[in-house]
PDB file as gemmi writes it, atoms N, CA and C in Angstrom:
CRYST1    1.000    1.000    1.000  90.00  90.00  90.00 P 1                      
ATOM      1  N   UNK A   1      73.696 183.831  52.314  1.00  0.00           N  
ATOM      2  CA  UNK A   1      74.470 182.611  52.279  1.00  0.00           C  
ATOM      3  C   UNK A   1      75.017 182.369  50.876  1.00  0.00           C  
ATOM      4  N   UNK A   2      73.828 182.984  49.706  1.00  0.00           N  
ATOM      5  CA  UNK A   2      74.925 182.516  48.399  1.00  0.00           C  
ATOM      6  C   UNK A   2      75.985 183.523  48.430  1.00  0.00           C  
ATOM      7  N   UNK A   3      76.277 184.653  49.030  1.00  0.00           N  
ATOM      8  CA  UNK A   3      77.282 185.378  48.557  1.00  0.00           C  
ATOM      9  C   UNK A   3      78.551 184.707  49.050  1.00  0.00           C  
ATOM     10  N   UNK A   4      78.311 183.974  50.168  1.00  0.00           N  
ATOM     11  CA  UNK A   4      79.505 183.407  51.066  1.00  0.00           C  
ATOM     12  C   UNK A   4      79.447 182.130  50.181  1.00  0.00           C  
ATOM     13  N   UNK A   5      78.825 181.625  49.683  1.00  0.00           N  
ATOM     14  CA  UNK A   5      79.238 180.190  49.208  1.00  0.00           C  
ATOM     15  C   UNK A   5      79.746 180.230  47.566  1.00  0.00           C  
ATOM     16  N   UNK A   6      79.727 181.747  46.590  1.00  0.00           N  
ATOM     17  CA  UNK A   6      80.113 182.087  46.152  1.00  0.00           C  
ATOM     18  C   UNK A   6      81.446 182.249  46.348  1.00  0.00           C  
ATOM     19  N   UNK A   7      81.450 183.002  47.052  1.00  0.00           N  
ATOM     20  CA  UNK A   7      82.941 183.285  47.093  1.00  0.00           C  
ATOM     21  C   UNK A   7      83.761 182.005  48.085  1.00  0.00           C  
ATOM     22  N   UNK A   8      82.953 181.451  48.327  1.00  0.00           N  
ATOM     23  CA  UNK A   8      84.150 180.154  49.426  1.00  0.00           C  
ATOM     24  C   UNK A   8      84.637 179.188  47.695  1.00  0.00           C  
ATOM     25  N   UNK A   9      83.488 179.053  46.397  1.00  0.00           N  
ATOM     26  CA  UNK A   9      84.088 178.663  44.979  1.00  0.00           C  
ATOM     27  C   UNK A   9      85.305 179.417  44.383  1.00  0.00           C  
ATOM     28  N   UNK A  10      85.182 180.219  44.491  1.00  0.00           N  
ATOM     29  CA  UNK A  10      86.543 181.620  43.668  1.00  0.00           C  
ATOM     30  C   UNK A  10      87.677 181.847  44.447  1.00  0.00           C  
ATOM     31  N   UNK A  11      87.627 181.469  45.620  1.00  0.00           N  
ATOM     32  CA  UNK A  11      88.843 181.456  46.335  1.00  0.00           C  
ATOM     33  C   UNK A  11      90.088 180.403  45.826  1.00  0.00           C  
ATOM     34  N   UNK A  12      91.054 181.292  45.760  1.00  0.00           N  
ATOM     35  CA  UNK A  12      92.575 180.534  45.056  1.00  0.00           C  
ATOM     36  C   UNK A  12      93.431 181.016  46.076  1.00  0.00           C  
ATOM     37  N   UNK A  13      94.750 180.281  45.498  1.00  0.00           N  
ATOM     38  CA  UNK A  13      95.737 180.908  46.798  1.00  0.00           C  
ATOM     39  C   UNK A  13      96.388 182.111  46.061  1.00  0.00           C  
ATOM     40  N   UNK A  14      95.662 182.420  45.132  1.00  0.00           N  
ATOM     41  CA  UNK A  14      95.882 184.039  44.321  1.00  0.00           C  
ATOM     42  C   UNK A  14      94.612 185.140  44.671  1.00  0.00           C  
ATOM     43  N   UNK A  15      94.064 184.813  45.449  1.00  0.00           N  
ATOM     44  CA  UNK A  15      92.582 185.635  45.944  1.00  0.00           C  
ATOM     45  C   UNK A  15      93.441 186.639  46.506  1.00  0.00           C  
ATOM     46  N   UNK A  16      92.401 187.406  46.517  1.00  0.00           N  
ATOM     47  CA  UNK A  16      92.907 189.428  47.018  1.00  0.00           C  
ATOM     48  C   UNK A  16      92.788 189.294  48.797  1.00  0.00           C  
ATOM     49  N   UNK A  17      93.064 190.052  49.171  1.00  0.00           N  
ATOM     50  CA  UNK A  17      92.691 190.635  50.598  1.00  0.00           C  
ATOM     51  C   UNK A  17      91.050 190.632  50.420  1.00  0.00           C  
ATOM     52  N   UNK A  18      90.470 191.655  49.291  1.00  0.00           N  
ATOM     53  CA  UNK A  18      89.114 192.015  49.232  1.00  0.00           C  
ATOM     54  C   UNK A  18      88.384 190.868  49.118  1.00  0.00           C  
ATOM     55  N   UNK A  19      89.282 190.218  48.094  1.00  0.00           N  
ATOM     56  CA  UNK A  19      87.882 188.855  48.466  1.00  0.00           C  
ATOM     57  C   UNK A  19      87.549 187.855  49.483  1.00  0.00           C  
ATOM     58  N   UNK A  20      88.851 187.573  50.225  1.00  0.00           N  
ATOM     59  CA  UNK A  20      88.782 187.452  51.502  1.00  0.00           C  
ATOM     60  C   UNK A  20      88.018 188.384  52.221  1.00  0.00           C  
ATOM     61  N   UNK A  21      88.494 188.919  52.526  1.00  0.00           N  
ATOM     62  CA  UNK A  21      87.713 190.048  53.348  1.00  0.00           C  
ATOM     63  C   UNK A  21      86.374 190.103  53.185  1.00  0.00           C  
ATOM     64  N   UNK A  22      85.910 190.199  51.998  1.00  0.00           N  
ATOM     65  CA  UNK A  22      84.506 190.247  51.775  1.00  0.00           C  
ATOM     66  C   UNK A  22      83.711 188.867  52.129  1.00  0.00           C  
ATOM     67  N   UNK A  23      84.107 187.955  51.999  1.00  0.00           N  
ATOM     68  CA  UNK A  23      84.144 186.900  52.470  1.00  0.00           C  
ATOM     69  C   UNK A  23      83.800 186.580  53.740  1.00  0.00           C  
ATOM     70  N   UNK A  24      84.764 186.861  54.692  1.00  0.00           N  
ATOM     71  CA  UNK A  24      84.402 186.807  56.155  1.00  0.00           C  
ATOM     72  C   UNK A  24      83.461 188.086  56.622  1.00  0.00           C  
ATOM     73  N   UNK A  25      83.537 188.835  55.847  1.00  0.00           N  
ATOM     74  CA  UNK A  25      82.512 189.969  56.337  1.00  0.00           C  
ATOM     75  C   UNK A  25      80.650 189.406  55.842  1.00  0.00           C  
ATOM     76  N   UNK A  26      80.689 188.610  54.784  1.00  0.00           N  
ATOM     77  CA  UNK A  26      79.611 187.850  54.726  1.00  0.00           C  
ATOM     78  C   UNK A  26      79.510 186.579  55.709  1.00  0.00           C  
ATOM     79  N   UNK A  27      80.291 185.964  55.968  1.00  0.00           N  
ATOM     80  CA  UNK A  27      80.264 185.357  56.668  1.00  0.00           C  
ATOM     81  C   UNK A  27      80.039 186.029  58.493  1.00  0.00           C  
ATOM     82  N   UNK A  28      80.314 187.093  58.845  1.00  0.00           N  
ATOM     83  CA  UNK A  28      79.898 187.638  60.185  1.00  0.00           C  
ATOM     84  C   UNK A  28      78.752 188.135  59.977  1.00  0.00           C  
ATOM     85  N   UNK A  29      78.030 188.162  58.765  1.00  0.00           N  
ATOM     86  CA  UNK A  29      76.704 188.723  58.988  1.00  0.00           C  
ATOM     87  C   UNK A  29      75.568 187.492  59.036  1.00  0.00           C  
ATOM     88  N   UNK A  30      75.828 186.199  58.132  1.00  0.00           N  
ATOM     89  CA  UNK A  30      75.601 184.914  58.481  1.00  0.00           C  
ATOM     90  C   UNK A  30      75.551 184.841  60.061  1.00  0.00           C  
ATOM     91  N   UNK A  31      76.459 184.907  60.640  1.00  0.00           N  
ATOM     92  CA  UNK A  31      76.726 184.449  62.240  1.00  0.00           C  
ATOM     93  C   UNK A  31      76.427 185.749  62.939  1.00  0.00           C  
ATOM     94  N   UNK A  32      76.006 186.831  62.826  1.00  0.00           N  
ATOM     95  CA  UNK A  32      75.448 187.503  63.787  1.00  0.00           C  
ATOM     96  C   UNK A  32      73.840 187.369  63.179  1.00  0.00           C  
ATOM     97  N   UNK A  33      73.000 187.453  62.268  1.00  0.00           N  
ATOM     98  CA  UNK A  33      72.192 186.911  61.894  1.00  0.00           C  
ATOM     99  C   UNK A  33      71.482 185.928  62.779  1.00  0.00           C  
ATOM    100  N   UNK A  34      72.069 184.706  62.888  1.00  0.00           N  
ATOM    101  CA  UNK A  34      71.853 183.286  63.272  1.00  0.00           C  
ATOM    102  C   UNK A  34      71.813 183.089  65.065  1.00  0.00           C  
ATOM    103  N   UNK A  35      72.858 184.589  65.697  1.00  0.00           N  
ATOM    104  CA  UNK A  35      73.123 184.768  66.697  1.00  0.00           C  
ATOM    105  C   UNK A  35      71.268 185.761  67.501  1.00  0.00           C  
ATOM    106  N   UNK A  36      71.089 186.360  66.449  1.00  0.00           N  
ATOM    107  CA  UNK A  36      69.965 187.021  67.213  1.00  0.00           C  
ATOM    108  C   UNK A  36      68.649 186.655  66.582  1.00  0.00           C  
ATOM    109  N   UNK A  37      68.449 185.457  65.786  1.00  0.00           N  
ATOM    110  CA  UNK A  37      67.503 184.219  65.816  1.00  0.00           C  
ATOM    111  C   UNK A  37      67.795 183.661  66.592  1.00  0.00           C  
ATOM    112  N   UNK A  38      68.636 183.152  67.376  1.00  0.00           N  
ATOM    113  CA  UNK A  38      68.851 182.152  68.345  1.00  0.00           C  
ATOM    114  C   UNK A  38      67.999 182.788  69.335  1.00  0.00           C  
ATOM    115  N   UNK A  39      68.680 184.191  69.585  1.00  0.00           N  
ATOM    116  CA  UNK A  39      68.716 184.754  70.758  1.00  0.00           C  
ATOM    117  C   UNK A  39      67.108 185.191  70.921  1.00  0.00           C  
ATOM    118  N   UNK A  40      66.048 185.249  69.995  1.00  0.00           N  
ATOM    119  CA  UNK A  40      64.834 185.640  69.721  1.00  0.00           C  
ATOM    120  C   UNK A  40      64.178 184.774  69.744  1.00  0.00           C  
ATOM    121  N   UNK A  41      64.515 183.554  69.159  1.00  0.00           N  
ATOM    122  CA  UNK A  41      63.778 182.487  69.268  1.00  0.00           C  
ATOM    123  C   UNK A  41      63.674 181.756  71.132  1.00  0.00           C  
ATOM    124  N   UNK A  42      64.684 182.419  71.991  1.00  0.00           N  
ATOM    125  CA  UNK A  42      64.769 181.644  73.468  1.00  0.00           C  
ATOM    126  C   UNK A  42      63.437 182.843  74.057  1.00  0.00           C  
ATOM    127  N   UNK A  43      63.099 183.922  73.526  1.00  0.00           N  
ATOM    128  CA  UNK A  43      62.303 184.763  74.049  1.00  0.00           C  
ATOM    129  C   UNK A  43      62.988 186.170  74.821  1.00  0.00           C  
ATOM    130  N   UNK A  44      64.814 186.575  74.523  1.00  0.00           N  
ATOM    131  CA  UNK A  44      65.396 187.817  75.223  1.00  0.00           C  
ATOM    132  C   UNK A  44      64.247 188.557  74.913  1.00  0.00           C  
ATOM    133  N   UNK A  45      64.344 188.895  73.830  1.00  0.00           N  
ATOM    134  CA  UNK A  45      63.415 190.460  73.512  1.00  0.00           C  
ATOM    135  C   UNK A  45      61.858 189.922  72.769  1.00  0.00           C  
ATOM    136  N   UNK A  46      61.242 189.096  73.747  1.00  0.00           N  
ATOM    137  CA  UNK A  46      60.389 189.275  73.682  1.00  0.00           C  
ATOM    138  C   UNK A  46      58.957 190.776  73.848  1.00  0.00           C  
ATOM    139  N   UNK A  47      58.622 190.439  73.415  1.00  0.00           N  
ATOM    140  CA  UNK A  47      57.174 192.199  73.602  1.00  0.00           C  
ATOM    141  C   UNK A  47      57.896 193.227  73.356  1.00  0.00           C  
ATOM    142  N   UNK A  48      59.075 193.640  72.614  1.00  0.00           N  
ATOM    143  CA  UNK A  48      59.048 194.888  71.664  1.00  0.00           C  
ATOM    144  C   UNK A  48      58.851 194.622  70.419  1.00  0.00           C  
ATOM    145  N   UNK A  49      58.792 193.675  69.766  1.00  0.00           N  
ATOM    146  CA  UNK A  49      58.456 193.545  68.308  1.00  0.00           C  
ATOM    147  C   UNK A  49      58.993 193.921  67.342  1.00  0.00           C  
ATOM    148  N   UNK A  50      60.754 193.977  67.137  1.00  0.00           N  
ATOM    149  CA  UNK A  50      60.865 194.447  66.372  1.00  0.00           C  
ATOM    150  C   UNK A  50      61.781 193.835  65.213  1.00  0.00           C  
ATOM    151  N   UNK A  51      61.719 192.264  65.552  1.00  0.00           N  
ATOM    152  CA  UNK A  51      62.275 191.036  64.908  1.00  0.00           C  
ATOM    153  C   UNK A  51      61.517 189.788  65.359  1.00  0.00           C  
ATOM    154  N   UNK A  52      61.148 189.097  64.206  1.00  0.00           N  
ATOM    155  CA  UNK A  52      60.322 188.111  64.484  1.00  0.00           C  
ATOM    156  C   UNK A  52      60.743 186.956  64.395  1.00  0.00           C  
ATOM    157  N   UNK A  53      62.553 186.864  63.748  1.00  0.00           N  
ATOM    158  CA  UNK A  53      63.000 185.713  63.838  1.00  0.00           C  
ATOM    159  C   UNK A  53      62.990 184.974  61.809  1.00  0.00           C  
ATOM    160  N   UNK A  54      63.699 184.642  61.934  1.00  0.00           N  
ATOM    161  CA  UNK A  54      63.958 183.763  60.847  1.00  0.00           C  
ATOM    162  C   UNK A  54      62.832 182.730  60.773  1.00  0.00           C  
ATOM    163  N   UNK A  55      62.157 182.485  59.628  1.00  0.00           N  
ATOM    164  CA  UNK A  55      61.079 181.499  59.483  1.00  0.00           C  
ATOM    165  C   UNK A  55      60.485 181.327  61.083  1.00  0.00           C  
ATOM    166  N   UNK A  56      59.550 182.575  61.145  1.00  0.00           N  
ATOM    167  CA  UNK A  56      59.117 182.607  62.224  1.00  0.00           C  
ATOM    168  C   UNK A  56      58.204 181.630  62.432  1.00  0.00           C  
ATOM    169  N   UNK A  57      57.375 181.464  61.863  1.00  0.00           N  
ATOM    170  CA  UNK A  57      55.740 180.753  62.413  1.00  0.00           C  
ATOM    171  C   UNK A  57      56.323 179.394  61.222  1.00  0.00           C  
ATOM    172  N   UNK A  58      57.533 178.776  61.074  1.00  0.00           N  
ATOM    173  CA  UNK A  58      58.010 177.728  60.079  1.00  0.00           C  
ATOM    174  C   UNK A  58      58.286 176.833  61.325  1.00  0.00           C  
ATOM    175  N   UNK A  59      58.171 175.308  61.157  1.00  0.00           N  
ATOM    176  CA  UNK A  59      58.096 174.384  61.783  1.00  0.00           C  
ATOM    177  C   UNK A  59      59.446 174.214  62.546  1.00  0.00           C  
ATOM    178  N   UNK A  60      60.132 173.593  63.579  1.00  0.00           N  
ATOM    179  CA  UNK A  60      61.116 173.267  64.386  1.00  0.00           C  
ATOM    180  C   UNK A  60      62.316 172.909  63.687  1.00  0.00           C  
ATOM    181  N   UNK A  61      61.637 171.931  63.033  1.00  0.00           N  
ATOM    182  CA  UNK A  61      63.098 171.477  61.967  1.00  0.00           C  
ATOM    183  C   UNK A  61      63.286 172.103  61.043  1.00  0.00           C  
ATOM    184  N   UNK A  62      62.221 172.624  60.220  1.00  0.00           N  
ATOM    185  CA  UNK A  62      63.164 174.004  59.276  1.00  0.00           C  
ATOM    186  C   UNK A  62      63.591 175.116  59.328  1.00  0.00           C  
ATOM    187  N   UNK A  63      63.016 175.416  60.960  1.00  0.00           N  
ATOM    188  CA  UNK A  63      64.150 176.345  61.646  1.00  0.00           C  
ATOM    189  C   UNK A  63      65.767 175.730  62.281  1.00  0.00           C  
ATOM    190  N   UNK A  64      65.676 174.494  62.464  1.00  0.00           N  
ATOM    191  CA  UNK A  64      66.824 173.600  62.707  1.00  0.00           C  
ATOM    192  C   UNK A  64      67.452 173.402  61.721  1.00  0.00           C  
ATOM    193  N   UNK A  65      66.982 173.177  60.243  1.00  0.00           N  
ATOM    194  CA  UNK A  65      67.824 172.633  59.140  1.00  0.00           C  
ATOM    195  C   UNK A  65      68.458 174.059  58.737  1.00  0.00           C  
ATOM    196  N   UNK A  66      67.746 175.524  58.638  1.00  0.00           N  
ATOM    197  CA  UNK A  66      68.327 176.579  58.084  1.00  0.00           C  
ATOM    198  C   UNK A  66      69.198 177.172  59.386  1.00  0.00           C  
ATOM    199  N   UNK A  67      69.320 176.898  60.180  1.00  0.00           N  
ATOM    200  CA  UNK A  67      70.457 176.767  61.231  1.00  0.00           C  
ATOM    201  C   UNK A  67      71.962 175.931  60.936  1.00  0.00           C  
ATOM    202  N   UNK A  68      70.949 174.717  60.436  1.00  0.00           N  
ATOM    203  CA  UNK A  68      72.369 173.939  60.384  1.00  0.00           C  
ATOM    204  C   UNK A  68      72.805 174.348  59.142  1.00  0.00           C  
ATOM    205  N   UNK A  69      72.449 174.644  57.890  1.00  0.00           N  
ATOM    206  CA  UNK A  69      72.894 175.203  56.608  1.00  0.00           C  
ATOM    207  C   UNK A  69      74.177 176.103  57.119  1.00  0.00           C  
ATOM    208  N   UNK A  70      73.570 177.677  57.644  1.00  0.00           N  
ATOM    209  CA  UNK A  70      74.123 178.434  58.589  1.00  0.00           C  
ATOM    210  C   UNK A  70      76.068 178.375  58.944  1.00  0.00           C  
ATOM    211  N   UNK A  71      75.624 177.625  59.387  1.00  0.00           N  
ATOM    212  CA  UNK A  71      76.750 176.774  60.361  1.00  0.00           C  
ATOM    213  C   UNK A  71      77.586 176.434  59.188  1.00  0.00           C  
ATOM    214  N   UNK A  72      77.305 175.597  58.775  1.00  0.00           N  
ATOM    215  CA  UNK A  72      77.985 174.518  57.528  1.00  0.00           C  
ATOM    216  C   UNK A  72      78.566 175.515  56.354  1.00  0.00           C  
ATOM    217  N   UNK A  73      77.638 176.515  56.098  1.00  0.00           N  
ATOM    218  CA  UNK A  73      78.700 177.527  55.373  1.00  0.00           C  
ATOM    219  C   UNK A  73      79.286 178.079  55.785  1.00  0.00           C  
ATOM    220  N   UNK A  74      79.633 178.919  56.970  1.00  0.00           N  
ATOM    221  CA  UNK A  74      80.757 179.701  57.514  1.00  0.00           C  
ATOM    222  C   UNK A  74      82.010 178.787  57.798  1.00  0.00           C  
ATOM    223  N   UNK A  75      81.316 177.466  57.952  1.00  0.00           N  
ATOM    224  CA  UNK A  75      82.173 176.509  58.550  1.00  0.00           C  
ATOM    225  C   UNK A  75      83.398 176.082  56.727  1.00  0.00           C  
ATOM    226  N   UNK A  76      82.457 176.210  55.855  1.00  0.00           N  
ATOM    227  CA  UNK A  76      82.948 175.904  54.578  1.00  0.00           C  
ATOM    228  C   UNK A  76      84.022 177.051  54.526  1.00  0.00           C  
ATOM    229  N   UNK A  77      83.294 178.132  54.369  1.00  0.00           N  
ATOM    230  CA  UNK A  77      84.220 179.344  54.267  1.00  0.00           C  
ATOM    231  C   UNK A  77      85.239 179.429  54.679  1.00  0.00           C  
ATOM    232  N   UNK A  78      85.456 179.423  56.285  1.00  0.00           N  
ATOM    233  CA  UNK A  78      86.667 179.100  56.870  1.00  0.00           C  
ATOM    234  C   UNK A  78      87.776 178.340  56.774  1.00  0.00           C  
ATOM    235  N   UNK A  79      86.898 177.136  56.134  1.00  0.00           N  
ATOM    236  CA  UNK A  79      88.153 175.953  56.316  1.00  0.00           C  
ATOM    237  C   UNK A  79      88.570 176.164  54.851  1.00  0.00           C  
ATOM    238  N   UNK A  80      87.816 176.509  53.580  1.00  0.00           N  
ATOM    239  CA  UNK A  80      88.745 176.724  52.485  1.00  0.00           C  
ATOM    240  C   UNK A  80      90.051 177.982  52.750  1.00  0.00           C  
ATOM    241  N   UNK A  81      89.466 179.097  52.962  1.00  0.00           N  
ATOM    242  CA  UNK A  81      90.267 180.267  53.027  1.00  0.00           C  
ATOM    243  C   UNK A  81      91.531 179.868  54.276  1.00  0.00           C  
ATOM    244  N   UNK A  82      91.529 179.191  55.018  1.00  0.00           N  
ATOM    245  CA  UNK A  82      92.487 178.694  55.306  1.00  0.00           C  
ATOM    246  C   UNK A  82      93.359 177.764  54.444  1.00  0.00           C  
ATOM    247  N   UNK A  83      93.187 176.855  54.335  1.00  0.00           N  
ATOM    248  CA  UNK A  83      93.598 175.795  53.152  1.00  0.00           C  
ATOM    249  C   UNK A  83      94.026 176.812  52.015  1.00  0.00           C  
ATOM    250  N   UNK A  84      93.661 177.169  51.677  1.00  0.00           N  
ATOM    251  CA  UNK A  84      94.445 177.991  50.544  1.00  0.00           C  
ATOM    252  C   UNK A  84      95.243 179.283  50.664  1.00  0.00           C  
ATOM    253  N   UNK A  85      94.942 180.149  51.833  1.00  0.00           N  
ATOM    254  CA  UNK A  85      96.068 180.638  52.305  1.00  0.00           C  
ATOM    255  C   UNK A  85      97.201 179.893  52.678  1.00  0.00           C  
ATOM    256  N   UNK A  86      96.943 178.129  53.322  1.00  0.00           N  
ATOM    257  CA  UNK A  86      97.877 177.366  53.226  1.00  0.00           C  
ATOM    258  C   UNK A  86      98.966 177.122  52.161  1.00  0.00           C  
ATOM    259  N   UNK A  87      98.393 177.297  50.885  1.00  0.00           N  
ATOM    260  CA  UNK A  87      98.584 176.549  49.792  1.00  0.00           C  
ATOM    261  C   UNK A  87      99.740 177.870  49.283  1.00  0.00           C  
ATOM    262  N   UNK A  88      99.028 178.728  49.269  1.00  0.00           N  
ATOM    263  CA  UNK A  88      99.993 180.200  49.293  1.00  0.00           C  
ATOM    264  C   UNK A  88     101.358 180.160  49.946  1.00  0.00           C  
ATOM    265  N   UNK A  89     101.314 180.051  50.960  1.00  0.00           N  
ATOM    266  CA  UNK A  89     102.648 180.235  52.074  1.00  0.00           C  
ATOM    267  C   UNK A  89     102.958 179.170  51.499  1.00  0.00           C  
ATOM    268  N   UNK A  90     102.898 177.789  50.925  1.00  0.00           N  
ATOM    269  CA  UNK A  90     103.530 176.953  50.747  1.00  0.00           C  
ATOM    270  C   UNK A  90     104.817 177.116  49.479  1.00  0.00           C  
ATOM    271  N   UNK A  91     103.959 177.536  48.534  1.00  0.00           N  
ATOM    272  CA  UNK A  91     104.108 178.446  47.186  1.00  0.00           C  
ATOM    273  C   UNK A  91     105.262 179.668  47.122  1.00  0.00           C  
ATOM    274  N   UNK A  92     105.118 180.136  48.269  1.00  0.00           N  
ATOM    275  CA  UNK A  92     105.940 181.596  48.236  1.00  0.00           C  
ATOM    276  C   UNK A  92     105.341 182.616  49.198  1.00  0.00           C  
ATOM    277  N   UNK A  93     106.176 183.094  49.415  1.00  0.00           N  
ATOM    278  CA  UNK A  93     105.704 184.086  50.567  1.00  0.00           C  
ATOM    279  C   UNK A  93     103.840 185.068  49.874  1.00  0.00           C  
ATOM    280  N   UNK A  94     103.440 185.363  50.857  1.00  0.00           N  
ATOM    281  CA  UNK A  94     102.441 186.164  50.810  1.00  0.00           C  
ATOM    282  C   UNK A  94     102.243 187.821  49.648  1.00  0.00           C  
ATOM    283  N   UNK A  95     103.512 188.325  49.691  1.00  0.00           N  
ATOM    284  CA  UNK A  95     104.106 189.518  49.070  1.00  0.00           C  
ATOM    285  C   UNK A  95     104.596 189.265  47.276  1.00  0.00           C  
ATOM    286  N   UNK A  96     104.348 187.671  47.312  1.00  0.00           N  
ATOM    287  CA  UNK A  96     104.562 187.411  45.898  1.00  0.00           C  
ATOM    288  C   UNK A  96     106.084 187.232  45.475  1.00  0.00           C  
ATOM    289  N   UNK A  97     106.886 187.174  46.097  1.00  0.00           N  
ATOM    290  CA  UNK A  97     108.685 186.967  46.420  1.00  0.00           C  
ATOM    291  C   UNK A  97     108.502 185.405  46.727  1.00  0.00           C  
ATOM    292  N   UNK A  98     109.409 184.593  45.699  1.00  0.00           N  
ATOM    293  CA  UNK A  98     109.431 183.476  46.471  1.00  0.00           C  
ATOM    294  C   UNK A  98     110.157 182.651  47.450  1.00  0.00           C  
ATOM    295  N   UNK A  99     109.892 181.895  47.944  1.00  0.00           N  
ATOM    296  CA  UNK A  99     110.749 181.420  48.986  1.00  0.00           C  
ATOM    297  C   UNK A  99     111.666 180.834  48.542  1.00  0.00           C  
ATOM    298  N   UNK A 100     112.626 180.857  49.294  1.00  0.00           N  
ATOM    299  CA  UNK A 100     114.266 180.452  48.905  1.00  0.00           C  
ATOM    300  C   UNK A 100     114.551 178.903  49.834  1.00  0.00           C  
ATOM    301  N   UNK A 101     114.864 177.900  49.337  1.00  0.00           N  
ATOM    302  CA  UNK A 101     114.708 177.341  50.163  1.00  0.00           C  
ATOM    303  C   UNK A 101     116.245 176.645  50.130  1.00  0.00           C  
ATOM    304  N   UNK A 102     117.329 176.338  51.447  1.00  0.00           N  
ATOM    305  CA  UNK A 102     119.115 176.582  51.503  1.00  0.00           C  
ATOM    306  C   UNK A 102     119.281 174.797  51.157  1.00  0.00           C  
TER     307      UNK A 102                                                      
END                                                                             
């Protein structure tokens, strides 16, 4: 989560592809992560043993609060890197040419 909340700070509407990119690629490991705690914690793969779950034997709500953390950063991530890809297109085209406006 700090790498994604790192980089959701350094994002400009001058950010690379890579840091984007790297970005949401931390961010899908956040959310597939969170996806097979969920999915472990309902009991799918129960009796092979070979994930025990995020704060396994940790109380309800601090498996609820590091859920909701979870959430709230991808959710951060997203909505900046939008917004400032916004801010970009607003600025000038994507390719660094600016817009002409008649």
């Amino acid at each position: 989560m700090t790498v994604t909340l790192v980089l959701t700070a350094v994002l400009t509407s001058r950010s690379t592809k890579l840091t984007r990119g790297a970005g949401y690629a931390a961010s899908t490991v956040i959310a597939v992560g969170l996806l097979v705690d969920v999915i472990d914690k309902q009991g799918s793969w129960d009796g092979d043993g070979w994930y025990d779950g995020i704060l396994y034997d940790s109380p309800y709500t601090l498996q609820l609060l590091l859920h909701t953390v979870c959430v709230l950063t991808v959710a951060t991530y997203c909505y900046r890197e939008i917004r400032t890809r916004r801010a970009r297109s607003d600025h000038g085209t994507s390719d660094g040419v600016e817009a002409s406006t008649p």
